[in-house]
N, C-alpha and C positions, 0 to 999 in steps of 0.2 A: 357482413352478415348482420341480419336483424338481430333486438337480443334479444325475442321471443325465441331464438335457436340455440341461446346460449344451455350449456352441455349435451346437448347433441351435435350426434359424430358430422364432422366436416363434408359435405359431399364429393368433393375432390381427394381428398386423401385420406378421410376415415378417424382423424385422430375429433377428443373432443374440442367442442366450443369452450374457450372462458371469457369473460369480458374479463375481470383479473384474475390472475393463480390462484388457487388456493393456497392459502395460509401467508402468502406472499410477503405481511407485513411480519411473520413471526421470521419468515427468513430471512430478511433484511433488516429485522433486530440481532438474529442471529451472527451474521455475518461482520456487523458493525463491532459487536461484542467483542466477537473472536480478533478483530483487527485492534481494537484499542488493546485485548490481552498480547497481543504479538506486537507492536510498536514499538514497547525499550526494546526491543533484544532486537532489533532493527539496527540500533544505535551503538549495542554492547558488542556487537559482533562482526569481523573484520568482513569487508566486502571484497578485498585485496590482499594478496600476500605477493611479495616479494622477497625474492633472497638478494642479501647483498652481504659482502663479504665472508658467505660461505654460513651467513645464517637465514634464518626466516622470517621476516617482518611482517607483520596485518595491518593493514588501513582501515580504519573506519573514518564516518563521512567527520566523526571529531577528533581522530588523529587529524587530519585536513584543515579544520576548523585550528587547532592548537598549534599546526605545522605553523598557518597563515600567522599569526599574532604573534609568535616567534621571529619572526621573518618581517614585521613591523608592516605587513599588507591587512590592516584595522580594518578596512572597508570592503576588501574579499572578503576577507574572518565574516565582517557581519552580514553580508551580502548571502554567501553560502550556512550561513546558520540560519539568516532568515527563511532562506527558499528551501533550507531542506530539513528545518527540524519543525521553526517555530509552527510555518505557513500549515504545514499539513496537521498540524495537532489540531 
């Protein structure tokens, strides 16, 4: 579509033209916000539960992390803390 057409309705389907959305970058600040407010509780909160011996256990990805260094597997430990906490912050 030219963009002398931009916000007018499509001729094929009726909805409008935009070259980009409206407000687009407010929503994509919005969104980034809301994701860095929600990221610890990503971390704090079990993604697993198992019961074992008649109780209920929760995994999170740093129960995992602390299992491995326990367990003297140093280079899983950092492997999996790189790729799942540090990489995506």
């Amino acid at each position: 579509m030219p963009v002398d057409r931009e916000s007018h309705p499509c001729p094929r389907c009726g909805e409008r033209i935009w070259r980009y959305k409206p407000y687009g970058t407010m929503r994509a600040l919005a969104l980034t916000i809301a994701g860095f407010v929600c990221y610890p509780f990503a971390y704090l909160y079990p993604m697993e539960y198992n019961y074992q011996l008649g109780s209920l256990q929760g995994y999170s990805i740093m129960t995992g992390v602390f299992k491995l260094v326990d367990a003297h597997f140093l280079l899983f430990a950092a492997i999996i803390f790189m790729a799942s906490i540090v990489t995506p912050s």
